[in-house]
TORKOL-4160 file (C-alpha; in steps of 0.2 Angstrom, whole numbers, padded with zeros to 4 digits, m for minus):
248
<pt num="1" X="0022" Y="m0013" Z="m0071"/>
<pt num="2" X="0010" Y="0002" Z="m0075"/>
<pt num="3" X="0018" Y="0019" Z="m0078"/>
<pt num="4" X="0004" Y="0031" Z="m0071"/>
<pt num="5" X="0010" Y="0048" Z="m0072"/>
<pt num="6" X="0022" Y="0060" Z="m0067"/>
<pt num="7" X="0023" Y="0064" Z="m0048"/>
<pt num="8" X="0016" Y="0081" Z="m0049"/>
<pt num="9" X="m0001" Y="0074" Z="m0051"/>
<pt num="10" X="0001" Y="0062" Z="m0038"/>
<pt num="11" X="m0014" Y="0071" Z="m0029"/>
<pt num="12" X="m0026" Y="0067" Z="m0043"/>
<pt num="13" X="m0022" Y="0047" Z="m0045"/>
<pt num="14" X="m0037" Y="0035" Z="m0041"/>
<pt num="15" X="m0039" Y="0021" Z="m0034"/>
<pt num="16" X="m0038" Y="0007" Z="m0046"/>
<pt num="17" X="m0054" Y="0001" Z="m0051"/>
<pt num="18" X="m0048" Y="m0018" Z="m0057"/>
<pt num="19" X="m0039" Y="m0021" Z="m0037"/>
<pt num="20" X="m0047" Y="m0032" Z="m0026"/>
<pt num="21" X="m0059" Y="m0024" Z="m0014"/>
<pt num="22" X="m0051" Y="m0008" Z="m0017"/>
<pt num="23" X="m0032" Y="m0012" Z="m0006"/>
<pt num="24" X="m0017" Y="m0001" Z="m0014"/>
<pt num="25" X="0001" Y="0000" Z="m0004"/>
<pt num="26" X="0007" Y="0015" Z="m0007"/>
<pt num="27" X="0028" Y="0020" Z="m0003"/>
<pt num="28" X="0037" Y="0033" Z="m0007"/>
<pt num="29" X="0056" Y="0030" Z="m0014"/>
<pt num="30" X="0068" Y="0045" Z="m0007"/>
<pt num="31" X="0086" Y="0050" Z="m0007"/>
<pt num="32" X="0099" Y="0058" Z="m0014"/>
<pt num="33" X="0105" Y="0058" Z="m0035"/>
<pt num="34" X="0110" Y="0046" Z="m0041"/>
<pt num="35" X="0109" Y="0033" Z="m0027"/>
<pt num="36" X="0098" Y="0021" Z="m0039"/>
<pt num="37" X="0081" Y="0025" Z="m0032"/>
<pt num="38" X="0072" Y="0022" Z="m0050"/>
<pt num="39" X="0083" Y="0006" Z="m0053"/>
<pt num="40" X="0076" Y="m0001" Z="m0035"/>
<pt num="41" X="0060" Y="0004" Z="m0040"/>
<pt num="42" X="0061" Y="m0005" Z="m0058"/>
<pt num="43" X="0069" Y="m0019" Z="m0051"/>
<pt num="44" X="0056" Y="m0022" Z="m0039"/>
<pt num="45" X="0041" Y="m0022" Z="m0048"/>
<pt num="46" X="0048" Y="m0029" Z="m0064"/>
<pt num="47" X="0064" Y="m0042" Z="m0060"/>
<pt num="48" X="0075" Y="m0032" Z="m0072"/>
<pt num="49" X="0088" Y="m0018" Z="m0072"/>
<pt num="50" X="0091" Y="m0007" Z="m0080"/>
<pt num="51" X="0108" Y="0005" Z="m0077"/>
<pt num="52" X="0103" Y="0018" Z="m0088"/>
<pt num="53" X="0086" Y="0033" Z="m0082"/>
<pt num="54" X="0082" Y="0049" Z="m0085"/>
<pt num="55" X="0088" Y="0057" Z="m0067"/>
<pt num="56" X="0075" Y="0067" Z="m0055"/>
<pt num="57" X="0061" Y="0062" Z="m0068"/>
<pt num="58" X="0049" Y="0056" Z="m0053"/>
<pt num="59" X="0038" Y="0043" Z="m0059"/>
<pt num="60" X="0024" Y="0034" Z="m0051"/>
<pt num="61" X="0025" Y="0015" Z="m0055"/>
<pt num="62" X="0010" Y="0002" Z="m0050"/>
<pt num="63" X="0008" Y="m0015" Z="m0051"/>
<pt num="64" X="m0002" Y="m0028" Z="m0044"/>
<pt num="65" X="0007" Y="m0042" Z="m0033"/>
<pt num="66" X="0003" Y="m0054" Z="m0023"/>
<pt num="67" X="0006" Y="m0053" Z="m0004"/>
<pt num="68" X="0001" Y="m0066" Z="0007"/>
<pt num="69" X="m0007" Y="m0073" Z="m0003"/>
<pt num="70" X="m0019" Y="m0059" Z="m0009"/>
<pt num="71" X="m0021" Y="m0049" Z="m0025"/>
<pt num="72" X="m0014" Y="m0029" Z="m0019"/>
<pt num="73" X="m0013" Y="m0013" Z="m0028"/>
<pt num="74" X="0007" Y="m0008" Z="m0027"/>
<pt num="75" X="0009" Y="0010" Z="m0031"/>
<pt num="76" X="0027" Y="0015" Z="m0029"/>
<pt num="77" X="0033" Y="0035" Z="m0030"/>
<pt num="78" X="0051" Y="0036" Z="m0038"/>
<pt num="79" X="0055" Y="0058" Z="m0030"/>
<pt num="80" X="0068" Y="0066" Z="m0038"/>
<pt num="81" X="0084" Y="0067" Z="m0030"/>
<pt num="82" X="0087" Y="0079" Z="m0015"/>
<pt num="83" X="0101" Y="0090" Z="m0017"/>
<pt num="84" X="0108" Y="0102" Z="m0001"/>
<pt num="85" X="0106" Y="0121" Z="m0004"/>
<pt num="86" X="0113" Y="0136" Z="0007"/>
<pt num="87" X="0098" Y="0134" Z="0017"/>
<pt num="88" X="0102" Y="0115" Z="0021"/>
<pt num="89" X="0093" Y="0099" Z="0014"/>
<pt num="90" X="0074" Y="0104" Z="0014"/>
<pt num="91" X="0061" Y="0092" Z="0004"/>
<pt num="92" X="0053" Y="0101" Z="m0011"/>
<pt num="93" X="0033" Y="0102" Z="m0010"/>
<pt num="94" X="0028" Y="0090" Z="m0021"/>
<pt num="95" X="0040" Y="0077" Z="m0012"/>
<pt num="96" X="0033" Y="0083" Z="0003"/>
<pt num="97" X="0016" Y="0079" Z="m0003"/>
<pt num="98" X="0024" Y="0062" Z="m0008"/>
<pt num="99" X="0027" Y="0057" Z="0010"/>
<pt num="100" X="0011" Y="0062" Z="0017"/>
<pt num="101" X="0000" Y="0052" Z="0001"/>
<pt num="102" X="0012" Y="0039" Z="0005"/>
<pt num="103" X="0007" Y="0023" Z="0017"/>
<pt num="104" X="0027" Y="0022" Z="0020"/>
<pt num="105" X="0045" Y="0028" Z="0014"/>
<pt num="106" X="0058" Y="0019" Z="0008"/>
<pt num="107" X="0077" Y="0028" Z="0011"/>
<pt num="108" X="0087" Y="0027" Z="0001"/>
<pt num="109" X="0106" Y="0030" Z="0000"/>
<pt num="110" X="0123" Y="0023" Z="m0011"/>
<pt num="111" X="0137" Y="0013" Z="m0001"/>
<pt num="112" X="0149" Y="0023" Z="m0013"/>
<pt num="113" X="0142" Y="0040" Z="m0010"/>
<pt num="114" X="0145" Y="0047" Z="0008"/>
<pt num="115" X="0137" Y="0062" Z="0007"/>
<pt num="116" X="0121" Y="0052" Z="0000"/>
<pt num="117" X="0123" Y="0043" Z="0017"/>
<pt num="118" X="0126" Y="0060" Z="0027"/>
<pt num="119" X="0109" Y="0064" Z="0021"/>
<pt num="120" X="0097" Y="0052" Z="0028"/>
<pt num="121" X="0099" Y="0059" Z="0046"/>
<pt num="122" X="0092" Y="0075" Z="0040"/>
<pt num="123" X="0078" Y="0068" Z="0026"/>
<pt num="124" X="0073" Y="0056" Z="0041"/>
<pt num="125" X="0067" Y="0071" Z="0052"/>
<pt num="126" X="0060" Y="0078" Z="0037"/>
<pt num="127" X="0050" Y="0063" Z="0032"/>
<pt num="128" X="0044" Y="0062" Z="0048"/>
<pt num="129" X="0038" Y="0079" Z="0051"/>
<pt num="130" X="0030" Y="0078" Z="0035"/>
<pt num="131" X="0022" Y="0062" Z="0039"/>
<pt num="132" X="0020" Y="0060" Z="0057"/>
<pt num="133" X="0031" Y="0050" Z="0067"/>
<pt num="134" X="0021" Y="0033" Z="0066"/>
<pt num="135" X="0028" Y="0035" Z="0047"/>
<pt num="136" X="0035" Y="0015" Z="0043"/>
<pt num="137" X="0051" Y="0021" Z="0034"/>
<pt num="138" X="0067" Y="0008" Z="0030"/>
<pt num="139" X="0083" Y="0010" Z="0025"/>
<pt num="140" X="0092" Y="0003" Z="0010"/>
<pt num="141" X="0109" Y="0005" Z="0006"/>
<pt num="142" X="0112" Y="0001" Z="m0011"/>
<pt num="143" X="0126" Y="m0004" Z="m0024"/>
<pt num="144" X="0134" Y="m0016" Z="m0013"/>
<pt num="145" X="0142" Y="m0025" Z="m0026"/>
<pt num="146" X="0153" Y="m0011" Z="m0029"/>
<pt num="147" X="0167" Y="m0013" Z="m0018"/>
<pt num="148" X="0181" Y="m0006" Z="m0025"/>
<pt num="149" X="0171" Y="0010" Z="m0024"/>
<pt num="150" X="0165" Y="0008" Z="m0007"/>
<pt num="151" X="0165" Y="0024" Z="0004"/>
<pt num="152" X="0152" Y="0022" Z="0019"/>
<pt num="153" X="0156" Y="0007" Z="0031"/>
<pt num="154" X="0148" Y="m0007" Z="0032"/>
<pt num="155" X="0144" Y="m0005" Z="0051"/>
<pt num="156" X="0137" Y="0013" Z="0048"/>
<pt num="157" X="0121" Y="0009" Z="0039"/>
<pt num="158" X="0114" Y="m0002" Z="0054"/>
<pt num="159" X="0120" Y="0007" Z="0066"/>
<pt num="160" X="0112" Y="0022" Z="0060"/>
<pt num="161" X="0096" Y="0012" Z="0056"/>
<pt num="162" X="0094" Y="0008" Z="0075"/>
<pt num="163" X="0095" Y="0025" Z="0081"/>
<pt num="164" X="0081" Y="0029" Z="0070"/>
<pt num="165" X="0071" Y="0015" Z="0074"/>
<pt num="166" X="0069" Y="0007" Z="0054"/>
<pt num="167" X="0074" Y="m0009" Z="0047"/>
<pt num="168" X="0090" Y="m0009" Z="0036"/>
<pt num="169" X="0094" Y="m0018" Z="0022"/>
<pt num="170" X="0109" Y="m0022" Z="0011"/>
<pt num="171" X="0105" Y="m0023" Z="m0008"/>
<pt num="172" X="0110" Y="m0023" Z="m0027"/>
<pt num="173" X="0099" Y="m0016" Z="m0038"/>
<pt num="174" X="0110" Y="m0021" Z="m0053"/>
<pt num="175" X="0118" Y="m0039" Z="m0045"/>
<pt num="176" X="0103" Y="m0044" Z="m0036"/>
<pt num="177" X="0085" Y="m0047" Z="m0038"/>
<pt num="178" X="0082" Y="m0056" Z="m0021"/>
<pt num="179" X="0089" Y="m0043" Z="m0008"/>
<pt num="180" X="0078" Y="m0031" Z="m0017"/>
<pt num="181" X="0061" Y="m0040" Z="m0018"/>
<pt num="182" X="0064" Y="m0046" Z="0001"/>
<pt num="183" X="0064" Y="m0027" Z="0008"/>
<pt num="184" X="0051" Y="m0020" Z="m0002"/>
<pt num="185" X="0041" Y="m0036" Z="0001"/>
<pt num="186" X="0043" Y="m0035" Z="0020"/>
<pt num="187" X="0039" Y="m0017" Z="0020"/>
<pt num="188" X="0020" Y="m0021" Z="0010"/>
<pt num="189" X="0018" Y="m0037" Z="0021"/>
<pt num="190" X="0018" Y="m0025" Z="0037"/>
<pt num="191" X="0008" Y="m0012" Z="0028"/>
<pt num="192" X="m0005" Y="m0023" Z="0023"/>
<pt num="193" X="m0006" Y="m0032" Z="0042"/>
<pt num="194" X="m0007" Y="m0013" Z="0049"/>
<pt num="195" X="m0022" Y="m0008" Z="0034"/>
<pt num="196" X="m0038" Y="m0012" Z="0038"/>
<pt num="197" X="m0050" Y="m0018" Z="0029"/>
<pt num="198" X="m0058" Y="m0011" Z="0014"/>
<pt num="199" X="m0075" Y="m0004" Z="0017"/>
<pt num="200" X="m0081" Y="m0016" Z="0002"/>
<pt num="201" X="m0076" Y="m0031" Z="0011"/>
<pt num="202" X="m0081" Y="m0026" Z="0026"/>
<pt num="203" X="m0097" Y="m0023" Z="0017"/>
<pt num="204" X="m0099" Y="m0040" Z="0010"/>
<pt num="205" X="m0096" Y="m0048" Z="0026"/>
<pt num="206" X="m0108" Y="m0038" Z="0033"/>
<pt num="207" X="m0122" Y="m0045" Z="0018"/>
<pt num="208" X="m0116" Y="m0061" Z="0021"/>
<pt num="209" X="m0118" Y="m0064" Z="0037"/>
<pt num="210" X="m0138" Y="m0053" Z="0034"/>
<pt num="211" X="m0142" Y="m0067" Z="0022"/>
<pt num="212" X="m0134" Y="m0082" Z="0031"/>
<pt num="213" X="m0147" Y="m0074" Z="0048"/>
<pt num="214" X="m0159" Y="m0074" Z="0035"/>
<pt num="215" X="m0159" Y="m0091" Z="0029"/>
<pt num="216" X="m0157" Y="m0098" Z="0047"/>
<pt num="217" X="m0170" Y="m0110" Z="0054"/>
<pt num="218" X="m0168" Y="m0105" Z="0070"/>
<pt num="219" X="m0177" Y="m0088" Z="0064"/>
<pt num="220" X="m0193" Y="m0090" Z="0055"/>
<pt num="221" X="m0197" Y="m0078" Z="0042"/>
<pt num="222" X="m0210" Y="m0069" Z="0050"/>
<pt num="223" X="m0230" Y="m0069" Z="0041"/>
<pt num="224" X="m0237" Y="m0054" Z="0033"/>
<pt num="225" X="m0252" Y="m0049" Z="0045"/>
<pt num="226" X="m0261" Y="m0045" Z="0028"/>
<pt num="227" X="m0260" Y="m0062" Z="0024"/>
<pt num="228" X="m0263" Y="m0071" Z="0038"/>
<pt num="229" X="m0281" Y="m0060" Z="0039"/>
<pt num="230" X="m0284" Y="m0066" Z="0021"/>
<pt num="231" X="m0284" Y="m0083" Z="0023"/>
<pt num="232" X="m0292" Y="m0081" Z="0041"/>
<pt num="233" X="m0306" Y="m0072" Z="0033"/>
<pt num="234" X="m0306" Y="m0086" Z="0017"/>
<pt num="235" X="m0308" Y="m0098" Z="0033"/>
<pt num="236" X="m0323" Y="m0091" Z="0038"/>
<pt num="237" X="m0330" Y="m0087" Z="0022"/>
<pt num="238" X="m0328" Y="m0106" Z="0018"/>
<pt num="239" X="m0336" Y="m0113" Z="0034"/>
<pt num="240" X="m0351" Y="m0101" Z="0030"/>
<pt num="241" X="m0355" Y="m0108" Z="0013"/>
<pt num="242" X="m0352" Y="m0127" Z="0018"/>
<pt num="243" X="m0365" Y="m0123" Z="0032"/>
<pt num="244" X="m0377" Y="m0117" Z="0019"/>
<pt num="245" X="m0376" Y="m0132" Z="0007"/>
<pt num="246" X="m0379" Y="m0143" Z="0021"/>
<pt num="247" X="m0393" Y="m0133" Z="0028"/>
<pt num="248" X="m0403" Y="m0137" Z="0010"/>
């Protein structure tokens, strides 16, 4: 995993040079504080946890993994927490510019943290405002493994999920490595079937199928008129002096 820079250049980041005919998935991680969006991330795109982050540091992570079965670019925006003002839950600017750099948002809120939950509704419409509503989004609901400190029901995640039309997922970013690789892994599966492809590949199809007409017998390279007059005139010239030789 690849650390590129904090998320208030997110605007200036490239396209890695090094990925396969240029193809980068891009998601963007939102939700409330302390709901474990940096420990999903991490979690993801390295297998390991760790319990302990800088809070609201919004990172961009990268990394280059394979899904089905071809090398992609993963880049993976870790927003600071949102927090409700006076003026409601509003998305700060530069998560704002997150959701519309991003090919998808993942939301993100803790089983033992209602208001986290209470958020989503509102950071859906957001999200969708910023980024159109054909924005992929899912829904994870993380730190299962805590019951004993379970305060949203069970029942409530996938109900909400369905009347917003996103998948919804289960998981434990500290417990659980599979729950978390299968959502995310899901998510860049439908991204890259939606993505089309790079203008680099298209390109080389394109070349190689110019060469293959090329080198098909079917279509002969045609003469240069030049030449054919050349050896037309050489012709002629030859005929003229054997005619002479004999002649004497």
């Amino acid at each position: 995993m690849r650390l590129i820079h904090n998320m208030t250049t997110i605007a200036e980041c490239p396209t890695p040079e090094n990925s396969p005919l240029g193809r980068v998935i891009k998601m963007a991680v939102i939700g409330a504080s302390g709901v474990g969006k940096t420990a999903l991330v991490v979690r993801f795109l390295t297998r390991r946890f760790i319990g302990d982050y800088e809070r609201n540091a919004g990172n961009l992570y990268s990394r280059e993994v394979q899904v089905d079965g071809e090398q992609v670019t993963i880049q993976v925006q870790d927003t600071p927490g949102v927090e409700v003002t006076d003026n409601g839950v509003g998305l700060p600017d530069h998560v704002s510019c997150s959701v519309q750099w991003a090919d998808a948002v993942v939301l993100v809120y803790s089983v033992t943290d209602q208001r986290s939950f209470d958020l989503i509704d509102q950071l859906h419409q957001l999200v969708t405002r910023a980024g159109g509503a054909n924005m992929p989004v899912i829904l994870l609901a993380n730190k299962v493994d805590l019951l004993h400190l379970r305060r949203v029901d069970s029942q409530q995640g996938p109900s909400l999920a369905g009347t917003l039309g996103c998948s919804f997922y289960d998981v434990s970013a500290s417990e659980d490595y599979n729950q978390v690789h299968s959502a995310f892994h899901r998510l860049c599966c439908q991204l890259a079937k939606q993505q089309p492809a790079p203008a680099s590949a298209q390109n080389s199809a394109g070349a190689s199928a110019t060469t293959e007409k090329r080198r098909s017998p079917l279509i002969p390279r045609p003469k240069s008129p030049n030449m054919q007059d050349l050896k037309r005139r050489f012709k002629q010239a030859l005929s003229a002096k054997v005619r002479t030789v004999t002649s004497v």
